[in-house]
C-alpha positions as CSV (number, residue, x, y, z in Angstrom):
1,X,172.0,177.6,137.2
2,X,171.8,181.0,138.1
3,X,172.1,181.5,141.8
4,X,169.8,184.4,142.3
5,X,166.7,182.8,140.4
6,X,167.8,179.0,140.8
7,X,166.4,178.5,136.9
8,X,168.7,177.7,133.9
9,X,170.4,180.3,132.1
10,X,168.4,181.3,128.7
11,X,169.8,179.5,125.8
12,X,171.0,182.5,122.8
13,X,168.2,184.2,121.9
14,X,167.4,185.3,118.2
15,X,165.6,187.9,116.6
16,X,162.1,186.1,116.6
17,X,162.3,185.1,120.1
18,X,163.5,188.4,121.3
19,X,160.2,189.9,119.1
20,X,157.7,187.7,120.5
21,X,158.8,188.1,124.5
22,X,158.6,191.9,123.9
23,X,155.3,191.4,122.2
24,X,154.2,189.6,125.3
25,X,155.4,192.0,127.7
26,X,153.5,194.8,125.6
27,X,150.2,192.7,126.1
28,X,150.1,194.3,129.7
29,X,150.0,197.9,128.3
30,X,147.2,196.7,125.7
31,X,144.5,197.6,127.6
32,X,146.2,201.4,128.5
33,X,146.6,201.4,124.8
34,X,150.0,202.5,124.9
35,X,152.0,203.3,121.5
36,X,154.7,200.8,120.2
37,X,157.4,203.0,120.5
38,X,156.7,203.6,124.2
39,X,156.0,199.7,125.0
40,X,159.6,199.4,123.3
41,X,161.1,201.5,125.4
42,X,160.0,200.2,128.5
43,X,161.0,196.8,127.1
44,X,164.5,198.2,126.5
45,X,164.8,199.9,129.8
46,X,163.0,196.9,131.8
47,X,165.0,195.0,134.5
48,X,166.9,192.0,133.1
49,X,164.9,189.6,135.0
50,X,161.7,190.7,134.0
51,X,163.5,190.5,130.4
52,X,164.1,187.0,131.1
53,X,160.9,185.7,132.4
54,X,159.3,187.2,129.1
55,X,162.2,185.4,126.7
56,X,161.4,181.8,128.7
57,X,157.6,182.7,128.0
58,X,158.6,183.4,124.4
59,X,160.7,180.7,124.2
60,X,157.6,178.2,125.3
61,X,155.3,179.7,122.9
62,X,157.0,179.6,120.1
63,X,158.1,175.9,120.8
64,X,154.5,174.8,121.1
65,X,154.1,176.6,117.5
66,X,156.9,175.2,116.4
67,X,155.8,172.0,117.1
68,X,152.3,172.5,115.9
69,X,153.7,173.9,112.6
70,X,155.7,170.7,112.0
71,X,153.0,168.2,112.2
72,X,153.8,165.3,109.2
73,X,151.3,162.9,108.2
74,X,151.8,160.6,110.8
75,X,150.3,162.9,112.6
76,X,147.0,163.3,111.5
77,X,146.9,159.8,111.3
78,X,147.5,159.2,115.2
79,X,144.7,162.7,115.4
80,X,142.2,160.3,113.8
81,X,143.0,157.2,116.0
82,X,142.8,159.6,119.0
83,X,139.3,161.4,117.8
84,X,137.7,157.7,116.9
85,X,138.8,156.1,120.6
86,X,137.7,159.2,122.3
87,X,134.4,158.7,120.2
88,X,133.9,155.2,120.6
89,X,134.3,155.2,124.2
90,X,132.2,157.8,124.8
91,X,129.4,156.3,122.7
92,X,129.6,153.5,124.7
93,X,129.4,155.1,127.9
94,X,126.0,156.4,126.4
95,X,125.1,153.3,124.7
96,X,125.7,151.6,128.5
97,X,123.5,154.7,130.0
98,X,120.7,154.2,127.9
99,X,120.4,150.2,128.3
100,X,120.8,151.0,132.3
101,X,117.7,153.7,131.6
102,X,115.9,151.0,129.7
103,X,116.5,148.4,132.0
104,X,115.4,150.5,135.0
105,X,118.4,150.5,137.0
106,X,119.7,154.1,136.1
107,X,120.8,155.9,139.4
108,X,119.5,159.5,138.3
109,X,116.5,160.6,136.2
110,X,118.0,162.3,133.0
111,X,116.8,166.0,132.4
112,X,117.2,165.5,128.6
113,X,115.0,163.7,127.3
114,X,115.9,159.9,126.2
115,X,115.2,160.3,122.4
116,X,117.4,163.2,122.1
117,X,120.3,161.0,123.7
118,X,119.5,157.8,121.5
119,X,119.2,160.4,118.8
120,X,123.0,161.4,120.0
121,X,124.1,158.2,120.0
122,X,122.8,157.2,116.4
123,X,124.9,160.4,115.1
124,X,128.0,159.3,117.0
125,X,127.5,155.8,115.5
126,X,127.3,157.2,112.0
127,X,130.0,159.4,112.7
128,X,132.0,156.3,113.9
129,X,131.4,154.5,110.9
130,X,132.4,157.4,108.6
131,X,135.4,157.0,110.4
132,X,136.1,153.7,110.1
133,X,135.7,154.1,106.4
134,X,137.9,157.2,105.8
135,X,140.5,155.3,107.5
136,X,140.2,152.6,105.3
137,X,140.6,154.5,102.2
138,X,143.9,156.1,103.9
139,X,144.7,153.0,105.6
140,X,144.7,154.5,108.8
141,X,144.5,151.0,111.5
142,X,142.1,153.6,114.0
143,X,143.1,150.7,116.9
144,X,146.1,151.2,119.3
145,X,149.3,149.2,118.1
146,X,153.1,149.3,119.1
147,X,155.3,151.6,117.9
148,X,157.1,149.0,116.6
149,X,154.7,147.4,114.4
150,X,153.8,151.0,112.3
């Protein structure tokens, strides 16, 4: 580690990252409008550690796209378990509001008004099921199982 910024040194830097942190440090000037060839000059002539806090930024950025750019189809598989939990668990939390409402033991008075939520919860269900049946076409098991049984 550097001993004047206590952070690990930058790994070699190529072409695209070296683009992207001066792109970012031009994003300051975009508002002053300033030309290209002046924001590249001031990138060029700025100090090395405002260099380096831009190429780490880079160097983030274009890791998370990196990442995002890769996705294989496993991914979108674990995507669709993900979207039909988060659905299904938030239906139920509705579906458990709306018996609670019915059976008169809600703690708060809802401001919308109880058809429009059942009417939400019908659309989640359907949108449930259409899930559950997309993922059987693409065999796509939408519970949780061990890594070691995929």
């Amino acid at each position: 580690m550097s001993k004047e910024t206590l952070k690990p040194p930058l790994p070699p830097i190529d072409g695209r990252t070296e683009a992207a942190a001066e792109r970012l440090f031009g994003l300051k000037w975009a508002l002053r409008k300033d030309s290209t060839e002046s924001i590249h000059k001031e990138w060029q002539t700025a100090p090395e550690w405002i260099r380096d806090g831009y190429l780490r930024q880079a160097i983030e950025v274009l890791s998370a796209a990196d990442q995002a750019d890769g996705a294989t189809a496993s991914d979108y598989k674990e995507r669709m378990r993900v979207e039909y939990q988060e659905l299904t668990g938030r239906a139920d939390k509705l579906r458990d509001m709306l018996q609670r409402y019915a059976d008169g033991t809600l703690d708060f008075e809802p401001t919308c008004p109880i058809t429009l939520l059942s009417r939400q919860l019908d659309v989640m269900d359907a949108y449930a099921g259409l899930l559950r049946h997309r993922a059987k076409i693409e065999h796509v098991h939408l519970e949780k199982q061990d890594s070691a049984t995929e």
